[in-house]
C-alpha positions in Angstrom: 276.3 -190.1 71.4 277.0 -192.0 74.4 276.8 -190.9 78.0 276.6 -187.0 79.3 279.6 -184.2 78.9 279.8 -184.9 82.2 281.1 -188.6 82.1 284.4 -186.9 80.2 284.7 -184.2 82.6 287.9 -185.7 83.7 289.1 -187.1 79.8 291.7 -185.2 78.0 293.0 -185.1 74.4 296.2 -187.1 74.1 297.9 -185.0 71.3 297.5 -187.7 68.6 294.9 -186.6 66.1 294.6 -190.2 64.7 293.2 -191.1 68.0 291.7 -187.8 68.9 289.4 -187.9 65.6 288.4 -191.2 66.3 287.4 -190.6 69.6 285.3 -187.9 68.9 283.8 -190.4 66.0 283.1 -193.0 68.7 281.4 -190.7 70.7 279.2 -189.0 67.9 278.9 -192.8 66.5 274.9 -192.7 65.8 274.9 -189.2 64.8 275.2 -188.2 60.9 275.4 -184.8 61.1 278.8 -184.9 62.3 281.6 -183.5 60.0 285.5 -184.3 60.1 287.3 -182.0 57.5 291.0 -182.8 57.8 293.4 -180.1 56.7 297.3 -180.3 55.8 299.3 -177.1 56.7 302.0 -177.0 54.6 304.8 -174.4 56.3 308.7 -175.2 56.9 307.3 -177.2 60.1 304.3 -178.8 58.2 301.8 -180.1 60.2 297.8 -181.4 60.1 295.2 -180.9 62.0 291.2 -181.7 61.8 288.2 -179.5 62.0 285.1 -180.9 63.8 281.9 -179.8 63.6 278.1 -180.1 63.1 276.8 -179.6 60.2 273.6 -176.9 60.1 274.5 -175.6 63.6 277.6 -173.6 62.0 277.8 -170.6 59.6 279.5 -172.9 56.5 280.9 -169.6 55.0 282.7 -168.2 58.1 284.5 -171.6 58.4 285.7 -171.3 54.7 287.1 -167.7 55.2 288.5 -167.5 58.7 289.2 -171.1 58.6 289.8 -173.1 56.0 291.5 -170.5 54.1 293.7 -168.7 56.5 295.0 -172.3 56.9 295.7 -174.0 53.3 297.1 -170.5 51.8 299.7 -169.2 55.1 303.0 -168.0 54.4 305.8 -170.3 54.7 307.0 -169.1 58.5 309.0 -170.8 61.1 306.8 -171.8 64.5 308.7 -170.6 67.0 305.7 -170.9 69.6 303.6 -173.1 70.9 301.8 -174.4 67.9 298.1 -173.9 68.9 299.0 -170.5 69.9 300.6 -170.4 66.5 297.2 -171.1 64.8 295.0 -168.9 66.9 297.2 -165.7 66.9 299.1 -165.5 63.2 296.4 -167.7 61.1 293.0 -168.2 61.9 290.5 -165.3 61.5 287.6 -166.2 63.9 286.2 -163.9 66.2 286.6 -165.7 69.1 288.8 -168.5 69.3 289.6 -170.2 72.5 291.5 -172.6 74.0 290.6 -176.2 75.3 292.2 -179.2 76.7 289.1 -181.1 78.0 286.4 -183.3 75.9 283.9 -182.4 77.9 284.5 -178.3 77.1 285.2 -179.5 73.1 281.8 -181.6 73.7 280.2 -178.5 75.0 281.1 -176.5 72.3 280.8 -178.9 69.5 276.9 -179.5 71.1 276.3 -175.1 71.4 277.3 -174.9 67.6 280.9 -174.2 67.2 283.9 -175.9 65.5 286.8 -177.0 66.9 290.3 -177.5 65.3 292.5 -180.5 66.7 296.0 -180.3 65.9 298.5 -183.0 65.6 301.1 -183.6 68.4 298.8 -180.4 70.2 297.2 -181.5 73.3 295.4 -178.2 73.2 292.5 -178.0 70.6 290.8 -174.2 69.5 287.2 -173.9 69.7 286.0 -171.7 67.4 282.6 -169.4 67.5 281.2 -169.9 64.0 277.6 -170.1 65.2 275.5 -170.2 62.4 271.6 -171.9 63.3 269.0 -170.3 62.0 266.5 -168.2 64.6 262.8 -167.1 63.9 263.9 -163.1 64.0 262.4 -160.6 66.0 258.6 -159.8 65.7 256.3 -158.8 68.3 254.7 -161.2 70.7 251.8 -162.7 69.8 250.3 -162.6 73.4 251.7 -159.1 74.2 250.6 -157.0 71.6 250.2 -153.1 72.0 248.6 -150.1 70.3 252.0 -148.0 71.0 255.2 -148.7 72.1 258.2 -151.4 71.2 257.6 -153.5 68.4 260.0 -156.1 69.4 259.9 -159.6 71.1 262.3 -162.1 72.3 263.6 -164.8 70.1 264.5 -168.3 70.9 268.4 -167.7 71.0 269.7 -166.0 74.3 272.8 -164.4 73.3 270.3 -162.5 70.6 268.5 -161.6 73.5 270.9 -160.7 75.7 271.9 -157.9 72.8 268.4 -156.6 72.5 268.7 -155.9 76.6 271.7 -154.6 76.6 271.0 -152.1 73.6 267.9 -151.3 75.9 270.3 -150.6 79.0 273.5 -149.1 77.8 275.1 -149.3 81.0 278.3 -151.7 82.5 275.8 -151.7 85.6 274.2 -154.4 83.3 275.1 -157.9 85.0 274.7 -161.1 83.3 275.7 -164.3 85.2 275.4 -167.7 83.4 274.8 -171.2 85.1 274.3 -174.5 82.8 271.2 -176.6 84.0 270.5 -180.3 82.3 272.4 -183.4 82.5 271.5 -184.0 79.1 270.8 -180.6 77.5 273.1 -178.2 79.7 270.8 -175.4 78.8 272.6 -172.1 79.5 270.6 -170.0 81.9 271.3 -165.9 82.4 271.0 -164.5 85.5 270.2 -160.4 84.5 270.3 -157.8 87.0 271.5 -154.0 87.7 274.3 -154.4 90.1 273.5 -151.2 92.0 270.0 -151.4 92.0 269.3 -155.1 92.6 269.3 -156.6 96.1 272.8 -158.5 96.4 271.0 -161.7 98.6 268.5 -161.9 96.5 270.4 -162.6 93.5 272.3 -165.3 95.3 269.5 -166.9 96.7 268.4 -167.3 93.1 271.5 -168.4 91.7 271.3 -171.4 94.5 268.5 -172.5 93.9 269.4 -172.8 90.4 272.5 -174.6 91.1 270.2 -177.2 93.1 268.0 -178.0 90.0 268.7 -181.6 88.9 267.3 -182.9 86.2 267.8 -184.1 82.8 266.9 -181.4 80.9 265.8 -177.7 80.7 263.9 -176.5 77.2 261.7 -173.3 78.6 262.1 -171.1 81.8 259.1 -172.4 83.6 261.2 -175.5 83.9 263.5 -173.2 86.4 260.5 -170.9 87.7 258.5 -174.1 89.1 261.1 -175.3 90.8 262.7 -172.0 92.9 260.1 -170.3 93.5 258.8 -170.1 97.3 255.9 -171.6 97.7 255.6 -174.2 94.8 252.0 -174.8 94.9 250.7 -171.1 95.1 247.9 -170.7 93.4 249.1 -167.0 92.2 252.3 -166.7 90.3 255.2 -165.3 92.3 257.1 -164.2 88.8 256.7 -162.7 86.3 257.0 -163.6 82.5 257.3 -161.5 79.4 258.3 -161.7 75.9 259.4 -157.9 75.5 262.6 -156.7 76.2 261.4 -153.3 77.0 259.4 -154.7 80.0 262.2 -156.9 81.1 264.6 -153.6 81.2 262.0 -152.1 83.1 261.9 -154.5 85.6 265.5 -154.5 85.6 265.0 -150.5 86.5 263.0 -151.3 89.1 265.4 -153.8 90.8 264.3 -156.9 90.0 266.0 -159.7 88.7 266.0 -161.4 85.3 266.4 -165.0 84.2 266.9 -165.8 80.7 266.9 -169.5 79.3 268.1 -170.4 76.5 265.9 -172.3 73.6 262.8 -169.9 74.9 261.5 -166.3 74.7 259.9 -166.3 77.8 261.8 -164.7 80.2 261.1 -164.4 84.3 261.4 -161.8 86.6 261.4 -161.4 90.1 260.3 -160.1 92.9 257.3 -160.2 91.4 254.2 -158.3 93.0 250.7 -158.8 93.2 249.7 -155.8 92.0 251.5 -156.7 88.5 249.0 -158.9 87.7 247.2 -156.2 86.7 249.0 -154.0 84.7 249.7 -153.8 80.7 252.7 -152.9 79.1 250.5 -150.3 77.6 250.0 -148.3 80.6 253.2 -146.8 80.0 253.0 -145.8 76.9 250.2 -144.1 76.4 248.5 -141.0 78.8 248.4 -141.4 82.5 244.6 -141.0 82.5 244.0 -143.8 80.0 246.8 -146.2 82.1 244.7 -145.1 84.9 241.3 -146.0 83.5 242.4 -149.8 82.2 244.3 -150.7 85.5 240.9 -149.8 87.5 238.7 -151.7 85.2 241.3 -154.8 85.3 240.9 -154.5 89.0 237.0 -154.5 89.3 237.3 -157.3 86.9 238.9 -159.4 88.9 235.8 -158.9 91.2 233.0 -159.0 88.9 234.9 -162.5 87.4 235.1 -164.3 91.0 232.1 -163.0 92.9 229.6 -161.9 90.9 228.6 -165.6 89.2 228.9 -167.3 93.0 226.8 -164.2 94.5 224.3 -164.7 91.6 223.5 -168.7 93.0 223.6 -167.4 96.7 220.6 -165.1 96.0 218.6 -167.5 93.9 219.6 -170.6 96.4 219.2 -168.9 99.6 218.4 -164.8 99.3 215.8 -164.6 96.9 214.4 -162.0 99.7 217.3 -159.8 98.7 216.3 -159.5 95.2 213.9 -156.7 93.9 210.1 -158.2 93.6 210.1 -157.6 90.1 213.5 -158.8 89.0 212.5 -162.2 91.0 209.7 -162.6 89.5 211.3 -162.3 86.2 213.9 -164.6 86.9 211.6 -167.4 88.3 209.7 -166.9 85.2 212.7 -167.4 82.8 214.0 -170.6 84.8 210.6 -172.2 84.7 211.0 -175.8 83.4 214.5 -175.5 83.5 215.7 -179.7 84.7 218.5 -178.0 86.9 219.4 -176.1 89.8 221.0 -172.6 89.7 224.4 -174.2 90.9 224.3 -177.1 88.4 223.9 -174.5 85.5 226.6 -172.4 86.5 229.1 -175.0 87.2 228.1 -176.7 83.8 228.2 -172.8 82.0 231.5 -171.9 83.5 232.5 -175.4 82.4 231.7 -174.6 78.3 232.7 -171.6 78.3 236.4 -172.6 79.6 236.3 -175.6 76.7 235.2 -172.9 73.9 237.7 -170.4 75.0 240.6 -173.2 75.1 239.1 -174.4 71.5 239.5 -171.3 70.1 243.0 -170.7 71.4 244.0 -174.0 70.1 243.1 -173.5 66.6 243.9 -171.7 64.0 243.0 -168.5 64.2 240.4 -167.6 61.6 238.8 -171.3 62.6 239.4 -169.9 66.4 237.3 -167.1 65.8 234.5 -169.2 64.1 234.2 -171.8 67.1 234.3 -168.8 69.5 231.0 -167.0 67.6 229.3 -170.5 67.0 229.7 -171.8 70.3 229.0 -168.4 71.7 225.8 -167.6 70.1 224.2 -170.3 68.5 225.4 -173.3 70.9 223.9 -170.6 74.0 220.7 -169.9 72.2 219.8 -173.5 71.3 220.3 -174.1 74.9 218.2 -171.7 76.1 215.3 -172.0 73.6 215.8 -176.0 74.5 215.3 -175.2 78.7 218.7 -176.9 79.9 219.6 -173.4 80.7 218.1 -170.6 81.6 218.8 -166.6 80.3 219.6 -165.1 83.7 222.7 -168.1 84.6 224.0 -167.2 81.0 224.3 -163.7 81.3 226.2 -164.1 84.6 228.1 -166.5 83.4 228.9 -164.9 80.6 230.0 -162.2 82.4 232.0 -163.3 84.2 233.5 -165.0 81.3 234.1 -161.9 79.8 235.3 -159.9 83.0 238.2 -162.7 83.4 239.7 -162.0 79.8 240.8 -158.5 80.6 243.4 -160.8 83.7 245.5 -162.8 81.5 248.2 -163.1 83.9 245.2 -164.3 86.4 243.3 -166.8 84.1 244.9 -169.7 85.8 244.1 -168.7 89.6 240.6 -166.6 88.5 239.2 -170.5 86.7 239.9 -172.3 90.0 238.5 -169.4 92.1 235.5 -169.0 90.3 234.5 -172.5 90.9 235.5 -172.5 94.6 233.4 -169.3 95.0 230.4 -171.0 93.5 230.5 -174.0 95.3 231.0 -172.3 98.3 227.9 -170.1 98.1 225.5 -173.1 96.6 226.4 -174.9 99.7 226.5 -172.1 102.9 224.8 -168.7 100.6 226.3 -165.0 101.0 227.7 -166.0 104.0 230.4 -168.4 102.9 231.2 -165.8 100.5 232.4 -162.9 103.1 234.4 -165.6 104.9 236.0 -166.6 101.2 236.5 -163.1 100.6 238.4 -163.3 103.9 240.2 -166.2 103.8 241.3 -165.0 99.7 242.4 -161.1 101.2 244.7 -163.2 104.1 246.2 -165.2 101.5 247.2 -162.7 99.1 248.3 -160.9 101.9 250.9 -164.0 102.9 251.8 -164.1 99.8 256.1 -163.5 98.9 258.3 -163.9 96.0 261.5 -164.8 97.1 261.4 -163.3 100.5 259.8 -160.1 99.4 256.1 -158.8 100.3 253.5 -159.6 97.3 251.7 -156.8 98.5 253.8 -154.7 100.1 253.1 -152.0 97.2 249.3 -152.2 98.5 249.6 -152.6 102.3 252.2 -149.6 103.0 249.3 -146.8 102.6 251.4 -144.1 101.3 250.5 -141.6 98.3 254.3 -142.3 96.8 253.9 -145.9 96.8 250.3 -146.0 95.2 251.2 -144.4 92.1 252.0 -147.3 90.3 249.4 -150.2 91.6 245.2 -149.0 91.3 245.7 -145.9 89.2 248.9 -145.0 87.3 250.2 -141.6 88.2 252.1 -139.1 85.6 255.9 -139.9 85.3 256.7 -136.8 86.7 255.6 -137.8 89.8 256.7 -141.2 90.4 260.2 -140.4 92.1 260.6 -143.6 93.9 260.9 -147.5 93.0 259.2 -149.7 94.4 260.0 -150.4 98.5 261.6 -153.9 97.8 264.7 -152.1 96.1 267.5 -151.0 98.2 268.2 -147.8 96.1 264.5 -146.0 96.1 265.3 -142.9 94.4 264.5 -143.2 90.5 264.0 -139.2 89.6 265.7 -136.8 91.7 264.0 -133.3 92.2 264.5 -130.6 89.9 267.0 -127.8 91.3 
């Protein structure tokens, strides 16, 4: 194909379908999967026309039975109409047929998987919806799995996943606004939101910003998140991203705002706060008290995961007073004849157990699980029983290792964080930790997603807007949305 849809933007069919065929031939020269199928209409004003297509992007029996067919067996009748509306209103049985005078629309259709039928002396051609590519199905997310609850996951097709949401909120209050991004790919992107819940400027802000976005192509939605977020180079994400369409319509309860690309399950959502980070789909489905129990653990994880290796070479670089007579005496014992120093172990530690942990995500899954146990056990033990390391650094380490799984919306920021915290204390000891832990706190604070508060569920101090950010508080009792929505009110009292 030569040039972008956009180059025939201003290009029109001429009514000749000799010279319309062959124009959509030169375009689609040096592609093979394109199909002509002419067709002869015999009626008392017989007339042919052409069907383009490509071939394994369309549903090859719907073209013979509302197409094909409709056209070589109609009943003799006069056309006393325009002739395309002719076609599309007394013979074709499509579902959605529309009409087209531009190539860059036919293009756009031809390219998304439908057909479209040129008729001769027509300058108006009918694009037909006779989708047929295949998609992987709906199964649950690979990443997002849970004990109890929805089963379901996102697919690769949007207009399949634009059903699942809407089945999930059967409401008109449902909004979905499309905008096509990509010179090249003009990837459809859905913009999903609850029109009374959802704040108005928001949603246009977002749809700008979109608009704005040039580039040649579009193929997940990190492409779009990247580039509209507020502050491109945060270290913490500022939105969200889910495969489940039970979290998205949650989020869409909640006011926020959706955005769906097509080609990809992954679908964003925003504002997105802080405290989201450390939540589980879970929570909600199962008891309060349990929801409770994770979401604290998830938080003093994200603690133990940053602090606790860096606090670990502060004491042992410059506190050792602070540590317990025997416990240092234990320690200094176990790191005798060890080549390195307590930083230089950690770093390196922190270092293998980021490369095993990628490894085993990698590969295959029951070879995933083998690299994780061999580098884990038998890789740590040689080292220790060899003196490069010593016990007490990979215990911490490990730890810490261990404490960062339970964030995976974190592991990104919690990697980088780790290491500052640890260089930080090797070089200035306990001390350049409580300024860290400063400088972190004031820049989490700062933190917004499209003009909203990251934390403004944590830094309001009031009982109704804690129940869903440390602890997870009973339905029952969670009355209002969160303070970014303009309608706060999600369960009214009982009368």
């Amino acid at each position: 194909m030569s040039g972008n849809n956009a180059d025939y933007e201003e290009s029109f069919l001429s009514g000749n379908l000799t010279e319309d065929i062959n124009l959509f031939k030169n375009i689609f020269k040096k592609d093979t999967i394109l199909r002509v199928k002419k067709i002869s209409v015999t009626n008392t004003e017989s007339f042919d026309c052409a069907l383009i297509y490509m071939d394994g992007m369309v549903n090859s029996e719907q073209i013979n039975e509302s197409v094909i067919k409709p056209l070589i067996t109609v009943d003799k009748a006069n056309v006393k109409q325009n002739i395309a509306d002719f076609v599309s209103e007394q013979i074709l049985f499509a579902n959605d047929v529309k009409k087209v005078k531009s190539v860059a629309e036919i293009l756009d259709g031809i390219l998304y998987g439908e057909a479209v039928l040129l008729i001769d002396k027509s300058k108006t051609a009918l694009l037909l919806d006779v989708k047929g590519w295949d998609t992987r199905g709906i199964s649950e997310p690979a990443d997002e799995r849970i004990l109890s609850g929805p089963r379901e996951g996102f697919e690769e097709a949007a207009l399949h996943n634009l059903a699942m949401l809407k089945r999930k909120l059967i409401t008109p209050d449902l909004c979905v606004e499309m905008q096509k991004v990509g010179r090249r790919t003009a990837t459809k992107v859905y913009v999903c939101y609850l029109g009374s819940l959802a704040d108005r400027n928001t949603v246009e802000k977002i749809k700008k910003r979109i608009s704005q976005i040039d580039i040649d192509g579009i193929l997940d939605v990190n492409y779009i998140t990247e580039q509209i977020r507020d502050n491109k180079h945060s270290l913490f994400k500022t939105s969200g991203t889910t495969e489940r369409p039970d979290v998205v319509a949650a989020k869409l309860l909640e006011g926020r705002i959706a955005i769906m690309v097509d080609g990809t399950p992954v679908v964003a959502t925003v504002p997105y706060l802080f405290s989201e980070n450390f939540q589980s789909d879970e929570d909600y489905y199962q008891n309060y008290f349990y929801g409770s129990i994770g979401r604290f653990l998830r938080y003093l994880c994200f603690f133990i995961t940053i602090f606790v290796p860096a606090g670990f070479v502060a004491l042992l670089t410059f506190h050792k007073e602070l540590l317990p007579t025997s416990f240092a005496i234990s320690v200094t014992k176990l790191r005798a004849g060890v080549p390195f120093s307590p930083f230089s172990e950690t770093l390196l530690m922190i270092l293998v157990f980021e490369i095993l942990k990628e490894a085993g995500v990698r590969t295959s899954q029951n070879l995933g699980h083998a690299i994780s146990i061999v580098g884990g056990l038998v890789v740590g033990q040689a080292a220790v029983d060899a003196g490069i390391i010593s016990t007490p650094i990979l215990i911490v380490v490990a730890i810490g290792g261990i404490a960062g799984l339970m964030l995976p919306r974190l592991k990104t920021a919690v990697f980088y964080l780790r290491l500052l915290f640890v260089i930080v204390a090797s070089l200035t000891g306990l001390w350049g930790i409580i300024v860290g832990m400063g400088v972190l706190l004031s820049y989490i604070l700062s933190l917004k997603s499209f003009g909203t508060d990251c934390t403004v569920s944590l830094t309001n101090l009031k009982f109704q807007t804690l129940k869903d950010t440390v602890f997870r508080a009973p339905w029952y009792s969670m009355k209002d949305r969160p303070l970014f929505n303009k309608n706060l009110v999600r369960m009214r009292n009982k009368k």
